[in-house]
C-alpha positions as CSV (number, residue, x, y, z in Angstrom):
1,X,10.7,-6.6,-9.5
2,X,7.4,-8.5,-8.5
3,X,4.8,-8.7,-10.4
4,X,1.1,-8.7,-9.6
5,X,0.9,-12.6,-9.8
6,X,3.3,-12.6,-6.9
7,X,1.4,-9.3,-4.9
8,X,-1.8,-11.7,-5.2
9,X,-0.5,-14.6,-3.7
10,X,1.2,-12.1,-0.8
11,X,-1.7,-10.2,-0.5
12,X,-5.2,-11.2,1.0
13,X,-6.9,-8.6,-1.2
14,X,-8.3,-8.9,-4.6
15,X,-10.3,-7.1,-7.4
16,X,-11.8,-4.5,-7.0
17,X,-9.8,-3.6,-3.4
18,X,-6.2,-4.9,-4.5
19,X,-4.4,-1.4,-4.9
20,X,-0.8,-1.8,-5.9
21,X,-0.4,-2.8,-9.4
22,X,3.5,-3.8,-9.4
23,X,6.6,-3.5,-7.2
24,X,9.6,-1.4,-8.2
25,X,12.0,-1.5,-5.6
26,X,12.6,-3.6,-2.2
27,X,15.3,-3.7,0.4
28,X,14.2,-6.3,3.0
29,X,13.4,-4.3,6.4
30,X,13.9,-1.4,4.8
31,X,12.2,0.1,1.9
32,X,9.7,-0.7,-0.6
33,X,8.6,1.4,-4.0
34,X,4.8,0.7,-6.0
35,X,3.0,1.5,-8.4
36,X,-1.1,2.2,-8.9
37,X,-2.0,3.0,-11.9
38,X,-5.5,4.9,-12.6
39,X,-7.8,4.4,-15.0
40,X,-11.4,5.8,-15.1
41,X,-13.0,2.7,-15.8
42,X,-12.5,1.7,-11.9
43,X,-15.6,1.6,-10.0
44,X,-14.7,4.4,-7.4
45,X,-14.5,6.8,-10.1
46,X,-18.1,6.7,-10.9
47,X,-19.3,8.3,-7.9
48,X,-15.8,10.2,-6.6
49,X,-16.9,12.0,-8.2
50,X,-18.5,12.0,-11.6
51,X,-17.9,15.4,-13.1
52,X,-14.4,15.2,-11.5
53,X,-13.0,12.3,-11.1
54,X,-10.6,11.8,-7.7
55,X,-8.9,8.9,-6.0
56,X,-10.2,8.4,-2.8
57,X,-8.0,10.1,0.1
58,X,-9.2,6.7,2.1
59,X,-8.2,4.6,-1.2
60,X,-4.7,6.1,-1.3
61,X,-4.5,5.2,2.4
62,X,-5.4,2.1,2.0
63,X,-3.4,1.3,-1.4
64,X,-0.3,2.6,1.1
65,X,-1.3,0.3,4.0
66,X,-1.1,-2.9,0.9
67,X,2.0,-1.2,0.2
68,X,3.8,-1.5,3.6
69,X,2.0,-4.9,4.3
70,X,3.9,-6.2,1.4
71,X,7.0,-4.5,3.3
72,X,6.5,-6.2,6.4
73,X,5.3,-9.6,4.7
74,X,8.5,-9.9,2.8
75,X,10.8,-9.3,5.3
76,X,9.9,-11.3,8.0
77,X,12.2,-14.4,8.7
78,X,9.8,-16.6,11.0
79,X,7.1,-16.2,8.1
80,X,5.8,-20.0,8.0
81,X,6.0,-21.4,4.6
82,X,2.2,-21.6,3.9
83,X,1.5,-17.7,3.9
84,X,-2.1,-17.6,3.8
85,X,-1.5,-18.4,7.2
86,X,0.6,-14.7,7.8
87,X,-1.9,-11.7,8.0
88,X,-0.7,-8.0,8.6
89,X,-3.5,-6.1,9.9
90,X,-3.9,-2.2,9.6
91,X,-4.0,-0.4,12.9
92,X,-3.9,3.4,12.7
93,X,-2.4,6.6,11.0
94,X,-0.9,9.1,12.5
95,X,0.4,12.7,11.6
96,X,-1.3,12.0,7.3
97,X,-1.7,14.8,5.0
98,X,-3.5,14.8,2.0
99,X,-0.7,17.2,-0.9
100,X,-2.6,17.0,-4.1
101,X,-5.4,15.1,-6.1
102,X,-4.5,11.8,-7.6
103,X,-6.7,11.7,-11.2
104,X,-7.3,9.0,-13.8
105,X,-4.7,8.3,-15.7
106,X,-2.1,9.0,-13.3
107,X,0.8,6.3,-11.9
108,X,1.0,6.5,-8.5
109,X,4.6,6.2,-6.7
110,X,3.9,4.6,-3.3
111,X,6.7,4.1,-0.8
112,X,7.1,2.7,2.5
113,X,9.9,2.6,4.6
114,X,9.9,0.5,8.1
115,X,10.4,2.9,10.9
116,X,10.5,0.2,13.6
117,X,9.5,-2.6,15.0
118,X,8.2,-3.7,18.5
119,X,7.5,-7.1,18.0
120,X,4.5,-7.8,16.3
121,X,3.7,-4.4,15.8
122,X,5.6,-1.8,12.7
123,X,5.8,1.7,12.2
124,X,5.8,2.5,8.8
125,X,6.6,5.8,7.1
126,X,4.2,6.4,3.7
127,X,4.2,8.6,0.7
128,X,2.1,8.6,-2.2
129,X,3.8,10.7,-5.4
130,X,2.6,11.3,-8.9
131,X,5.2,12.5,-11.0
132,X,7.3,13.8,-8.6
133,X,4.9,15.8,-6.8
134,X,3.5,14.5,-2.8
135,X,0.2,13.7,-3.3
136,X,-0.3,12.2,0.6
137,X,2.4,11.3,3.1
138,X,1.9,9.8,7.0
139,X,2.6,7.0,9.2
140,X,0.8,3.6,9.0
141,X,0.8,1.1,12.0
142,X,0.5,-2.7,11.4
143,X,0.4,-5.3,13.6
144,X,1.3,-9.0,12.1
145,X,-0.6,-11.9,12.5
146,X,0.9,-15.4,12.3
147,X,-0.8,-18.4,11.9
148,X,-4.1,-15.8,11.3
């Protein structure tokens, strides 16, 4: 549905701290489905830890936060055509809980759904899944900067 050549020119991250490989499902101002897919060769993995390998807890937070940024981005109206100009900046999580280890190898469901909206700033309800099974689960803030 897109495709990382589109979640790069969204997106102000990049290798090695881009963490959402493809999108599977989007509703504007609604919901939003990607994937992450692990493989030990990423750098993390080397010291997270080396006899047994783990994503990051503050990885799979983060690879949520790129997750509902790409929620918010895409379904703004007032976005101005030039969207290195639109940033969406992390500001806190609330109520997360870490379910289950995330391991090489593994695909990564990551959800967001927009809980609300109070002008520049949205509430975003996250959950991370591998294989059906909750591997993390919260509530992201962002705030959105135009024009950054």
């Amino acid at each position: 549905m897109i495709d990382i050549d589109e979640i790069r020119k969204i997106l102000p991250h990049d290798y090695p701290f881009l963490f959402v490989d493809r999108v599977i499902e989007f509703e504007k101002g609604k919901h939003i489905a990607a994937i992450k897919n692990l493989t030990y060769n990423e750098p993390f993995f080397q010291g997270h830890f080396p006899s047994h390998p783990v994503f990051p807890g503050v990885l799979l937070i983060e690879a949520l936060a790129q997750t509902g940024g790409l929620l918010t981005l895409k379904s703004i109206d007032e976005k101005p055509n030039n969207a290195s100009n639109t940033l969406i900046y992390f500001m806190g999580v609330d109520r997360f809980r870490f379910r289950n280890p995330a391991i090489p190898g593994d695909s990564i469901r990551l959800e967001a759904d927009i809980l609300r909206r109070h002008g520049d700033v949205w509430k975003l309800a996250v959950k991370a899944t591998v294989n059906d099974k909750r591997i993390g689960e919260g509530v992201l803030l962002a705030k959105l900067i135009i024009d950054a």
